[in-house]
VEXDREN-2710 file (C-alpha; in Angstrom, 1 decimal):
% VEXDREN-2710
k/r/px/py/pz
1/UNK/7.1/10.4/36.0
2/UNK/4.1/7.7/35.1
3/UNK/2.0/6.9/38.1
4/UNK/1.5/3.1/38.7
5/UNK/-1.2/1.7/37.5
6/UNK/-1.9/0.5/40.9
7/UNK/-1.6/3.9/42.6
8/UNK/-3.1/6.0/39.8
9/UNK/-6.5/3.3/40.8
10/UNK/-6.2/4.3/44.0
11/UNK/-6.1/8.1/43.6
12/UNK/-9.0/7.7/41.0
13/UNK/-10.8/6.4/43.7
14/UNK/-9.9/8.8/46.3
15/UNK/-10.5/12.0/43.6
16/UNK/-14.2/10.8/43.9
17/UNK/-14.5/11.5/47.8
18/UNK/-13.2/15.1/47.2
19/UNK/-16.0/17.2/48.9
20/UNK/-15.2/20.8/47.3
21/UNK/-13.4/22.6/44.9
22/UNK/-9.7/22.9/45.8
23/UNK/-6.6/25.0/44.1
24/UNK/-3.0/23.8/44.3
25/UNK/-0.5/26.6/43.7
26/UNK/2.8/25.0/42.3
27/UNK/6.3/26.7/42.5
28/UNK/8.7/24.4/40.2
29/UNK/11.9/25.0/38.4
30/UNK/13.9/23.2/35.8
31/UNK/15.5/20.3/38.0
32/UNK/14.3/16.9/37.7
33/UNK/12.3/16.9/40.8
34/UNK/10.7/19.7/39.8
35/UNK/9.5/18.0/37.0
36/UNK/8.4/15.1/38.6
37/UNK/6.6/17.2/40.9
38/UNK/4.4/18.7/38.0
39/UNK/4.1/15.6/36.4
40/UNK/2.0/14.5/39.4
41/UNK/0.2/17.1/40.2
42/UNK/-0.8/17.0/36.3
43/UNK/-1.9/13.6/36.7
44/UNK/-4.1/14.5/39.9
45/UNK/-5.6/17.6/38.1
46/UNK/-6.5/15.5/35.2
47/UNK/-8.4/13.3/37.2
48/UNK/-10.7/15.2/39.1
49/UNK/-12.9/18.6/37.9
50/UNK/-12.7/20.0/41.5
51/UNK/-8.7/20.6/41.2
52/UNK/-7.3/23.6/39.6
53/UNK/-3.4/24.0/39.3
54/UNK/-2.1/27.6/39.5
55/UNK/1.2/29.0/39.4
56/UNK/2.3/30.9/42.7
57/UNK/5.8/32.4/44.1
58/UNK/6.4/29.9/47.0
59/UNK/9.3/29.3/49.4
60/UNK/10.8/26.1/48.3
61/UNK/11.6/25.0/44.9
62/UNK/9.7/22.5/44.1
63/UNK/7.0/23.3/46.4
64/UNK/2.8/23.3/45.9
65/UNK/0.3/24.1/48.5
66/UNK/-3.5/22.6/49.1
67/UNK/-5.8/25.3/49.2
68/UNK/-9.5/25.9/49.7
69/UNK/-10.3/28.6/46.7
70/UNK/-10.1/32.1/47.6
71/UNK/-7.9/31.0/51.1
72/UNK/-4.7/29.9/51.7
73/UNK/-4.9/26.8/54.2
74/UNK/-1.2/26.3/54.9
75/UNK/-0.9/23.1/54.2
76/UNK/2.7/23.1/52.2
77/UNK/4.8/19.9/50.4
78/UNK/8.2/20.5/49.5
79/UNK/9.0/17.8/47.0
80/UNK/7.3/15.0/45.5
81/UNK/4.9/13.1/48.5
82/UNK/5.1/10.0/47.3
83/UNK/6.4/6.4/49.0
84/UNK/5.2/6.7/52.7
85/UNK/3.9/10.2/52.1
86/UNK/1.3/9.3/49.4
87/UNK/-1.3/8.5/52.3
88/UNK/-0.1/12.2/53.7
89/UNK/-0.9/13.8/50.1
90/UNK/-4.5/11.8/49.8
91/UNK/-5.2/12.9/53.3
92/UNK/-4.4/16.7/52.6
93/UNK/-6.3/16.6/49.2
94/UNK/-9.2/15.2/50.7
95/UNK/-9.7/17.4/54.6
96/UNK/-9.1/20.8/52.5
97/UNK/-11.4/19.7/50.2
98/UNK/-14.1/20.0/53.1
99/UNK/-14.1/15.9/54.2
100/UNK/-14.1/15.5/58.0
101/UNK/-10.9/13.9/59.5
102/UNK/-11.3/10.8/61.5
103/UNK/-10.1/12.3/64.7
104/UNK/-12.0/12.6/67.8
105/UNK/-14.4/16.2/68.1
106/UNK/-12.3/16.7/71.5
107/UNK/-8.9/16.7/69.1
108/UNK/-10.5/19.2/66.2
109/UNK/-12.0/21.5/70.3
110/UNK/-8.2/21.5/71.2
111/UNK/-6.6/22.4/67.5
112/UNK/-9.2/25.3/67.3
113/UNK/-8.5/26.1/70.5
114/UNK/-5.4/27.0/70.2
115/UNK/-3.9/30.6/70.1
116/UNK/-1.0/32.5/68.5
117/UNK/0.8/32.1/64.9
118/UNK/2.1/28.8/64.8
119/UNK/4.7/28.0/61.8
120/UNK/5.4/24.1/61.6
121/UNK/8.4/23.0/58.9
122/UNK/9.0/18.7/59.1
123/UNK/11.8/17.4/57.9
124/UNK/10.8/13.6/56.3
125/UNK/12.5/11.0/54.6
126/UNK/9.8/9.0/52.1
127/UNK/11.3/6.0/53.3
128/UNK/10.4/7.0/56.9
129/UNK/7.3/4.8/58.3
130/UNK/7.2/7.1/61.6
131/UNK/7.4/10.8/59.1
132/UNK/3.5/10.2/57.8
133/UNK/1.7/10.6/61.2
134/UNK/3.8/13.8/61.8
135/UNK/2.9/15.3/58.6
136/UNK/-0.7/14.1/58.7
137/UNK/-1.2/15.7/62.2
138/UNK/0.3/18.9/61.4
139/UNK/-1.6/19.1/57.9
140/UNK/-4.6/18.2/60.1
141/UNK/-4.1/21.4/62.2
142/UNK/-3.5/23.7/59.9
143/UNK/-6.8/22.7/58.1
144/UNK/-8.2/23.4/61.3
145/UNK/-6.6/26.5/62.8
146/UNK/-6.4/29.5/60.4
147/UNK/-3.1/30.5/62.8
148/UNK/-1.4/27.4/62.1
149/UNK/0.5/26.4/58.8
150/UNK/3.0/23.4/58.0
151/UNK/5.6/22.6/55.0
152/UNK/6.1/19.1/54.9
153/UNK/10.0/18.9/53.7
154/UNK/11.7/16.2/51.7
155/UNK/15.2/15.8/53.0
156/UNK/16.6/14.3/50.0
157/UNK/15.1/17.2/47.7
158/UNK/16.9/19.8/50.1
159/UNK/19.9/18.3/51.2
160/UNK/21.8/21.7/51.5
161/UNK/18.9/22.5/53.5
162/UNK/19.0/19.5/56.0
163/UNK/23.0/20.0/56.7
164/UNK/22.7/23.7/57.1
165/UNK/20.2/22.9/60.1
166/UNK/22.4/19.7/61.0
167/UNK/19.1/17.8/60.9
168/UNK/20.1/14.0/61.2
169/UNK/16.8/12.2/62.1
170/UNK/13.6/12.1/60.8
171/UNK/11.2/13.5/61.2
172/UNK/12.3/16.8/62.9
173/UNK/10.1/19.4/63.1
174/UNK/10.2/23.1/63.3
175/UNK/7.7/25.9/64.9
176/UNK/8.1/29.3/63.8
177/UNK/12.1/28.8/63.0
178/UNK/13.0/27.3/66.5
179/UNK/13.6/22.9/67.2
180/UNK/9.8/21.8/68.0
181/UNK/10.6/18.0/68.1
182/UNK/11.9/14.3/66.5
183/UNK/10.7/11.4/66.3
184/UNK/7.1/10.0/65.9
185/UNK/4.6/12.2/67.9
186/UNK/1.0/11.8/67.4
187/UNK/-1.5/14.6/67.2
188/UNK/-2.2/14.5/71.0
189/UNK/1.5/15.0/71.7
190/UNK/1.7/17.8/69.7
191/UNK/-0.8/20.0/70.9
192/UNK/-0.1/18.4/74.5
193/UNK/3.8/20.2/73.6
194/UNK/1.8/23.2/72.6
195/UNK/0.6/23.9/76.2
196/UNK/-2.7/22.0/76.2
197/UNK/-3.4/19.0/78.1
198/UNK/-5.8/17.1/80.1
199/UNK/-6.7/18.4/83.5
200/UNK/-5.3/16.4/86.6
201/UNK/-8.5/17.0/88.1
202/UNK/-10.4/15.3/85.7
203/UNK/-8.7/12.1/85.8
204/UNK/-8.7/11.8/89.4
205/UNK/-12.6/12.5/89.4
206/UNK/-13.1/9.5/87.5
207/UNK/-15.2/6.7/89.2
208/UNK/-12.8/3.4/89.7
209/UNK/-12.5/1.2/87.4
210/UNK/-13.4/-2.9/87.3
211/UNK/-9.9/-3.4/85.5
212/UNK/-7.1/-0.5/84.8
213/UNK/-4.7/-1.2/82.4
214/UNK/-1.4/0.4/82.5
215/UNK/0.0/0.5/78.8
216/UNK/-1.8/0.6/75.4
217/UNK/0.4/-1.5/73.1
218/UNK/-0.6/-4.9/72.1
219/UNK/-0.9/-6.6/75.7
220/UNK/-3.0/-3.6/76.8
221/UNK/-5.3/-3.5/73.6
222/UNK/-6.1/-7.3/73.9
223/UNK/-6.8/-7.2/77.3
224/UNK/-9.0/-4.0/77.8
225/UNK/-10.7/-5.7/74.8
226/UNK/-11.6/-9.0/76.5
227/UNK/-12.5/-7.0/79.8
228/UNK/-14.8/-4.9/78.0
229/UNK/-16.5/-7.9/76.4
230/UNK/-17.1/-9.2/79.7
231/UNK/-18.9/-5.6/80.5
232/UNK/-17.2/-4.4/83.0
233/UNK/-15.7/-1.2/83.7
234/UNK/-12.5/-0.8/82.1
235/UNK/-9.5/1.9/81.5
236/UNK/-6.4/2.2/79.8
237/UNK/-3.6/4.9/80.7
238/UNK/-1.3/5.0/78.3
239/UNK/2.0/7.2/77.9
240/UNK/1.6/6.6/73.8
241/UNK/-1.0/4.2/72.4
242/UNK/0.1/1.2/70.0
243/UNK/4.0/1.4/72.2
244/UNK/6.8/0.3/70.5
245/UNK/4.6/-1.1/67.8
246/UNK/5.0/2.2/66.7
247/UNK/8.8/2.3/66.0
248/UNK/8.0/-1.0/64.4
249/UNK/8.7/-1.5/60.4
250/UNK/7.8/-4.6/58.9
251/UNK/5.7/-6.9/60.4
252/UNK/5.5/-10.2/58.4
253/UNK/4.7/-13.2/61.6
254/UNK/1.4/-11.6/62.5
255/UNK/-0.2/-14.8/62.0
256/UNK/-3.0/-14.3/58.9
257/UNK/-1.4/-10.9/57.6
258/UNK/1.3/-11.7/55.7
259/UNK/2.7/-8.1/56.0
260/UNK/1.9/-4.8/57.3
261/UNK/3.8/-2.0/59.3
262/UNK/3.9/-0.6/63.1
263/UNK/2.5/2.2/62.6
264/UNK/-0.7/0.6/60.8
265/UNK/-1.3/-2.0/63.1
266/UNK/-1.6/0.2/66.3
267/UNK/-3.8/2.3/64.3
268/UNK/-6.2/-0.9/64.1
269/UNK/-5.6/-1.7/67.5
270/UNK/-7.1/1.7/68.6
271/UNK/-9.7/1.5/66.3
272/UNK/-10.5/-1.9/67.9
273/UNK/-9.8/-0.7/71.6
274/UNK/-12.5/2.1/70.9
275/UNK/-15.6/-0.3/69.4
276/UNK/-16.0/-0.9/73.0
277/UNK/-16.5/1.5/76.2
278/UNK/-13.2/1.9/77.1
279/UNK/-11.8/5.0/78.8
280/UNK/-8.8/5.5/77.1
281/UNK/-6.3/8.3/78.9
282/UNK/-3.4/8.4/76.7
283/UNK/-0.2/10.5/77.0
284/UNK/-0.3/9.5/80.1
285/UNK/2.7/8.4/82.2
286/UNK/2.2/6.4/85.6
287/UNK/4.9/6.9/88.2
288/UNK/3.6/4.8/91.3
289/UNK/1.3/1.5/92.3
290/UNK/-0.1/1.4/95.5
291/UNK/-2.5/-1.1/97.0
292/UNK/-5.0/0.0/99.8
293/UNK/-8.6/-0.3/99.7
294/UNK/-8.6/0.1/95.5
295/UNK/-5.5/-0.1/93.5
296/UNK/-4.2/3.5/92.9
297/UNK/-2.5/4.7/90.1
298/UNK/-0.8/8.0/90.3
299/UNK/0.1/9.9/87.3
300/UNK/2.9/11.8/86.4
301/UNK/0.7/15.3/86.9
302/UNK/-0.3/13.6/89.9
303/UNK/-3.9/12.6/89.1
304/UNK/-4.9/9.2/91.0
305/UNK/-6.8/6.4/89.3
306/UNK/-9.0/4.2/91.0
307/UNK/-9.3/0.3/90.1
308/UNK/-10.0/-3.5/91.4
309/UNK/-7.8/-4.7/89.7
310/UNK/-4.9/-3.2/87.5
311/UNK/-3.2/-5.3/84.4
312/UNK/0.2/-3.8/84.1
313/UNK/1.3/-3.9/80.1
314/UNK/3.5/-1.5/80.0
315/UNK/6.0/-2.8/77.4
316/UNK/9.8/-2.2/76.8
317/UNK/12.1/0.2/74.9
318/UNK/15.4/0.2/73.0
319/UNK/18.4/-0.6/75.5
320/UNK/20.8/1.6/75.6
321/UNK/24.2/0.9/75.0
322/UNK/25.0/3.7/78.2
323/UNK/28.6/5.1/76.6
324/UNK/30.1/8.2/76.7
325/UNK/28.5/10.3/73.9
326/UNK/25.2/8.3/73.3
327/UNK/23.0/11.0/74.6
328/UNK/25.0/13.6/73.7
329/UNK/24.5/13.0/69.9
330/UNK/20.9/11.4/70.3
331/UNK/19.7/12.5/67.0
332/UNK/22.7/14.2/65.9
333/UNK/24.3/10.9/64.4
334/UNK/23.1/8.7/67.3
335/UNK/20.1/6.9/65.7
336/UNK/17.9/3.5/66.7
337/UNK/15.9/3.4/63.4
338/UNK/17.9/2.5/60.8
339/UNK/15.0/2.6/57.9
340/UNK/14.1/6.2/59.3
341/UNK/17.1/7.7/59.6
342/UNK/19.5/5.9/56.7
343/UNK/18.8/7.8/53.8
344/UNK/20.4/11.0/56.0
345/UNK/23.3/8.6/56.0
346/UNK/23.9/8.4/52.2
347/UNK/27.2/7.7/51.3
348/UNK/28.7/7.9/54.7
349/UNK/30.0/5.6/57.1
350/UNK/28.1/4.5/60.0
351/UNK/28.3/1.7/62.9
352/UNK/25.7/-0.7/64.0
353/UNK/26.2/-1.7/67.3
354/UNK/24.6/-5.3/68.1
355/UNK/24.8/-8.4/66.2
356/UNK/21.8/-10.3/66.8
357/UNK/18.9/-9.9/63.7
358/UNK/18.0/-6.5/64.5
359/UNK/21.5/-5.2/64.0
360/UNK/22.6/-7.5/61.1
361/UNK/19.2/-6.6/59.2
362/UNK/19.9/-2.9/59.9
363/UNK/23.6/-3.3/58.3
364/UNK/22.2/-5.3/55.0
365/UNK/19.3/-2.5/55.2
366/UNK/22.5/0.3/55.3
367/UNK/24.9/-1.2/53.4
368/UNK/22.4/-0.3/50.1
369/UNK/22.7/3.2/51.2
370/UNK/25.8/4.3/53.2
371/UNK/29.5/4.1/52.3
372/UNK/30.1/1.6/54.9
373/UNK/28.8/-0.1/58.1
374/UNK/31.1/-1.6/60.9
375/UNK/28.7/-4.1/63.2
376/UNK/30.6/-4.1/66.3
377/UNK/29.4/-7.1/68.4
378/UNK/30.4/-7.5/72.0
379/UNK/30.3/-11.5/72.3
380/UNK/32.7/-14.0/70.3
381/UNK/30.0/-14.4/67.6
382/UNK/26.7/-13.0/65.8
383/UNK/23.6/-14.2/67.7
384/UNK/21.6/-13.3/64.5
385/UNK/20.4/-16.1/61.9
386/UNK/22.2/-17.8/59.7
387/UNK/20.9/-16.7/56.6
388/UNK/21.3/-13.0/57.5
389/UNK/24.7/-13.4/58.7
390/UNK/25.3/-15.0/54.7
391/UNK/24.1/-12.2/53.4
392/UNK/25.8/-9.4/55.2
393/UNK/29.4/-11.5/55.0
394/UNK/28.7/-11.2/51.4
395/UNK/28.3/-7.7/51.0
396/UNK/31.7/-5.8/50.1
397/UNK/30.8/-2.9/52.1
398/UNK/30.2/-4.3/55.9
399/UNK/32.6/-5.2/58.6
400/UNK/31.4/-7.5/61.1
401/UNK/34.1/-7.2/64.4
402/UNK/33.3/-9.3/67.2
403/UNK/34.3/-9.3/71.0
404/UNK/34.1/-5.4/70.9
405/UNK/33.0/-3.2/73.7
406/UNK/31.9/-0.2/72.7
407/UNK/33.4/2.6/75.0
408/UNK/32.7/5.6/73.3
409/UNK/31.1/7.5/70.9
410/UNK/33.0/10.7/69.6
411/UNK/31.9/13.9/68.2
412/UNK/32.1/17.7/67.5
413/UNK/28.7/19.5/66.5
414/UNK/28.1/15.4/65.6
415/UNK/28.9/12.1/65.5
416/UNK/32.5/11.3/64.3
417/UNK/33.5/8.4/65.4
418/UNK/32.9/5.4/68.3
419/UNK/35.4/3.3/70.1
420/UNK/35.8/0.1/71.3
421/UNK/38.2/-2.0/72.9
422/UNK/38.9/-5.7/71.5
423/UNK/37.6/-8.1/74.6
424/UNK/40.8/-10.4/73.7
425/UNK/43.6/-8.2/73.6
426/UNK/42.3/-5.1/75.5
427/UNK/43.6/-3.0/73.0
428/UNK/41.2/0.6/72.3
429/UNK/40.4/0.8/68.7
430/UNK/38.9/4.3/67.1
431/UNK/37.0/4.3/63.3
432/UNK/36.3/7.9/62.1
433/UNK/32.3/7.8/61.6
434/UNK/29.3/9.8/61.1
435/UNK/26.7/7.8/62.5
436/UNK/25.8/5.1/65.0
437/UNK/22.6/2.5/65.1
438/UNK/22.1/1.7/68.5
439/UNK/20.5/-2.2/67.7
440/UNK/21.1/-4.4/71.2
441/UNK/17.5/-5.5/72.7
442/UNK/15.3/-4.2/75.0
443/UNK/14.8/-3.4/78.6
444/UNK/11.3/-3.5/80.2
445/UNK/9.4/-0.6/81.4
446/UNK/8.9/-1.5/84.7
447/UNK/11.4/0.9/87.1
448/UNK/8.1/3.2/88.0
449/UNK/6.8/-0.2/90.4
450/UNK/9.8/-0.2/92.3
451/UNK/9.1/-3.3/95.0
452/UNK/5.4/-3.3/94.4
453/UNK/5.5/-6.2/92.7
454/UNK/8.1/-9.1/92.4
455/UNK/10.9/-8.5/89.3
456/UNK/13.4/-10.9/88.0
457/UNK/17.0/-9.3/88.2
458/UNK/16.1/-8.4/84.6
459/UNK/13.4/-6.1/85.7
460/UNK/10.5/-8.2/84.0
461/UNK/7.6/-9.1/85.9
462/UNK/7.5/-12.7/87.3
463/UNK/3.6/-13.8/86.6
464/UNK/2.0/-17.3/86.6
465/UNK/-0.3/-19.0/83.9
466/UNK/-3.3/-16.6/84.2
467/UNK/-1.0/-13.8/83.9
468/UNK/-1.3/-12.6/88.2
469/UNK/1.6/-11.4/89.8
470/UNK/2.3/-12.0/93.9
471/UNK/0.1/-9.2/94.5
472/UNK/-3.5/-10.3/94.8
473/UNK/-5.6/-8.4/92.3
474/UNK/-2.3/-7.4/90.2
475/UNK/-1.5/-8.9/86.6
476/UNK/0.4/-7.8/83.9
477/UNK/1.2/-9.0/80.4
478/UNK/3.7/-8.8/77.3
479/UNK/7.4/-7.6/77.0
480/UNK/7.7/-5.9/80.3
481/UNK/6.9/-9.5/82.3
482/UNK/9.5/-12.9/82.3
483/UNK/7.7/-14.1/79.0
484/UNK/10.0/-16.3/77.4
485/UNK/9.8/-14.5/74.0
486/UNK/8.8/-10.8/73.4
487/UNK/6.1/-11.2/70.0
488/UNK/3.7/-9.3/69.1
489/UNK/1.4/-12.1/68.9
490/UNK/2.5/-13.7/72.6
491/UNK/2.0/-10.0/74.0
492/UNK/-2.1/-10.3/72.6
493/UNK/-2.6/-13.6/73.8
494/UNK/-0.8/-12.8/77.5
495/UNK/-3.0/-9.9/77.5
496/UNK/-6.2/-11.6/77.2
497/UNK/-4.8/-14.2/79.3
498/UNK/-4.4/-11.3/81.9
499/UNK/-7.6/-9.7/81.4
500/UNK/-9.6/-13.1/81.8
501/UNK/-7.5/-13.7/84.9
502/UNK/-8.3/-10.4/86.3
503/UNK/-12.3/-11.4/85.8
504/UNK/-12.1/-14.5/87.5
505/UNK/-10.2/-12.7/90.5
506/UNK/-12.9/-9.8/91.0
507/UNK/-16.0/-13.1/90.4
508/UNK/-14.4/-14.8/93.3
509/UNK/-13.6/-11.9/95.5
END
C-alpha cells in the first residue's frame, strides 16, 4: 500500500515535530492487512531517524504498539489507522515521542491522578467521525498514566472479534474486559466515568456571573463570545461542549467553509470560547431555573450557579421514534448514525425510519454498504428533496414504503426485525432485519425548565427579536427556541443576538 502523495506530505511534516526517539513493535502475519500494516509503518520509519521498527509477540494480528525506548507506553492499534484514524496515529506518534498534548494541565492532574490498572480496548470503524476523539483520549491517558493502557481496534480487521462480543456501534469501549461505554465521549467524560469529577462545592462557590449560559453548542459559543467581548463576567455550563455538533458529519452550508465535519468544528468553537475569560463548566447537566434575587441554576450534583442574567442554549437531540424495542436494542442493532455505525451493517439488511433528507441520505449512504434498506415513512410521501428521492428510487437495493407506523422493533440478543402497520389498510406488516436507523428530527432540550419560562406545545422556547423570553432577564437561543429553522449558522447568529440582548437588559437595569 502507497501512501498518497498528499498524506505522505503531511506525515513528512509531522515526522519533523517528533520530540524523542520512539520504537514501534509490530506483530503481522501473512494476510493482506497485515501487509498493509507493514507497508505503512515502513513508510513512517523511512521517514524519520527517531523511529525504529521491531518485531514483538503482541495480542492482535496485525497489531504495533508506540513506545518510548526501553518502556512500554500502552498505546496499541489493531489494524491499519488510517481514514479518520490517521489524526489518531499522528497524535500517538507525536505525545510518546515526548510533545505536550493540547489539553488543559487540570486534564493531564486528573489522568495522573488516577489509580488502579486500567485496560481500555475501542472498537472503531475508520469511517467513524465520532471513533477518533475516543481513541485520541484514551491514547492520551495511557501516555500519561503508566497504570493505564488502550488497543485501538479496527472492526472490519476483526470481524470474528466484533460478533463474538456482539459489538454493533462504534465506538464501544472496553476496561479491563468488562462494557466501559459507546458513543462519542470526550476525555472529561471518561475520567468523569472513572470516578473523578468536579466538586459540587466548587461550583457553587463561584462568584455570580454578568451572563450564564446554559449549553455550549453553537448558540452558547457565539454568545458567551460576544458577552465576553463586552467584558463582563461570563459562564457556560455545559452537559457536552460543541452539542449535537458533535454527532454531526458533513457540514458543507457553513457559509465560507465549503466543508468540514462536527466534530472539527466544535473543536474550533472551544478553542474560540477559550481566547476569552470564560468559565467554562462542562459535563455539566442543569436540572432547574429559578428566579429570586439572581438567577439560580442548579446542577444535577446540586451545585447552584449564580447569574444576572442567564441565556438558555441548550440545543435538541435525536427524537425518538418511542416503540416497543427501541431502547432495548439501543446499540445492539438500534442505531442513529448511519455513517458510524454502517460498515457493522455490511451485507445485511437494515431499516431507516424517516423520510425527510436525513433518512433518505442515510439509505443512499447504506445502500453502498448493506444488503438492503427499507425507509419506512409514516406520511403519504418523502418530505426529503427532490434530487435525493431520484437517487435513492434509482438504487436497486432500497424500498421506500410510505404511510407506515412503525409499531415495533423485534429482537433476540439483537435486532431482528421492526413492524409497522400500513396507515391505509391497518394491516401489521413484519420484515426480518438486523438493524434500524432511527432518522425522524429533533426534539428540544428544554423539559429541565418546566413552566419557568413560556414553551410552544413543541417544547421550544417562544423568544422575541433580541432573543428575551417572558422572563425579565431570561433569553435563550438556537434549536431548543421557536426558530423557524434549526442551522448551524441561525443558532450563532441567535446566540449573539441573545448575548447582545442580555447586555442591553443588565445596561438598563
Amino acid at each position: 500500500m502507497a501512501l498518497a502523495a498528499e498524506i505522505k506530505t503531511q506525515l513528512n511534516q509531522y515526522m519533523a515535530l517528533l520530540e524523542n526517539d520512539i520504537v514501534i513493535k509490530v506483530h503481522a502475519g501473512d494476510d493482506d492487512v497485515s501487509k498493509e500494516m507493514v507497508e505503512l509503518l515502513d513508510e513512517l520509519s523511512a521517514m524519520s531517524t527517531k523511529i525504529t521498527l521491531e518485531k514483538a509477540a503482541l495480542p492482535r494480528t496485525p497489531s504495533f504498539s508506540v513506545n518510548r525506548v526501553g518502556e512500554d507506553t500502552g498505546v496499541v492499534f489493531a489494524g491499519v489507522p488510517l481514514g479518520h484514524e490517521f489524526t489518531s496515529l499522528v497524535l500517538a506518534l507525536l505525545q510518546v515521542s515526548g510533545r505536550p498534548p493540547k489539553v488543559d494541565q487540570a486534564i493531564i492532574d486528573q489522568i495522573k491522578g488516577i489509580d488502579g490498572e486500567h485496560h481500555f480496548e475501542s472498537y472503531i470503524s475508520l469511517s467513524c467521525h465520532n471513533c477518533p476523539d475516543v481513541v485520541q483520549a484514551l491514547n492520551l491517558m495511557s501516555v500519561v498514566n503508566p497504570n493505564i493502557t488502550h488497543t485501538m481496534i479496527d472492526g472490519a480487521a476483526f470481524k470474528q472479534e466484533v460478533e463474538e462480543k456482539e459489538i454493533m456501534a462504534v465506538p464501544t469501549v472496553f476496561m479491563n474486559g468488562q462494557p466501559f461505554g459507546s458513543g462519542r465521549m470526550t476525555i472529561e467524560e471518561m475520567i468523569a466515568k472513572m470516578g473523578v469529577s468536579v466538586d459540587a462545592d466548587e461550583l457553587t462557590s463561584k462568584d455570580p456571573f454578568d451572563v450564564l449560559i446554559v449549553g455550549g453548542g453553537p448558540a452558547g459559543s457565539s454568545a458567551a463570545i460576544y458577552a465576553a467581548r463586552k467584558g463582563i463576567r461570563t459562564g457556560i455550563v455545559a452537559e457536552r461542549f460543541g452539542g449535537q455538533v458533535l454527532d454531526t458529519l458533513s457540514i458543507e452550508n457553513f457559509i465560507s467553509v465549503p466543508s468540514t465535519e462536527g466534530p472539527k468544528l466544535a473543536a474550533s468553537l472551544e478553542e474560540h470560547v477559550k481566547t476569552y475569560n470564560v468559565d467554562v463548566m462542562n459535563l455539566q447537566t442543569a436540572k432547574r431555573l429559578e428566579k429570586k434575587h439572581l438567577f439560580e441554576v442548579t446542577l444535577e450534583n446540586d451545585a447552584v450557579l449564580k447569574a444576572k442574567t442567564v441565556i438558555l442554549s441548550t440545543g435538541a437531540r435525536w427524537r425518538n421514534v418511542n416503540v416497543p424495542g427501541e431502547q432495548e436494542y439501543k446499540n445492539k442493532g438500534v442505531a442513529y448514525c448511519p455513517h458510524c455505525d454502517g460498515p457493522l451493517f455490511e451485507g445485511k439488511d437494515v431499516a431507516v425510519i424517516g423520510g425527510g433528507n436525513s433518512g433518505i441520505e442515510a439509505a443512499i449512504d447504506l445502500a453502498g454498504i448493506v444488503n438492503h434498506v427499507t425507509v419506512l415513512e409514516f406520511a403519504s410521501e418523502l418530505k426529503a428533496d427532490n434530487v435525493l428521492q431520484d437517487r435513492a428510487n434509482s438504487l436497486p437495493n432500497v424500498t421506500i414504503i410510505t404511510n407506515a407506523q412503525t409499531t415495533e422493533i423485534t429482537g433476540d440478543s439483537h435486532v431482528n426485525g421492526i413492524s409497522y402497520k400500513d396507515r391505509e389498510t391497518e394491516e401489521i406488516h413484519h420484515v426480518a432485519l438486523q438493524g434500524v436507523f432511527v432518522q425522524i428530527g429533533l426534539v428540544p432540550n428544554t423539559e429541565w425548565l418546566d413552566d419557568t419560562v413560556e414553551r410552544n406545545r413543541m417544547g421550544e422556547i417562544v423568544v422575541d427579536k433580541h432573543g428575551s423570553t417572558n422572563v425579565p432577564g431570561l433569553f435563550a437561543a438556537g434549536d431548543c427556541t421557536d426558530s423557524a429553522y434549526n442551522q448551524i449558522i441561525i443558532s450563532m447568529g441567535s446566540g449573539a443576538t441573545a448575548s447582545l440582548g442580555a447586555f442591553d437588559y443588565m445596561i438598563r437595569n
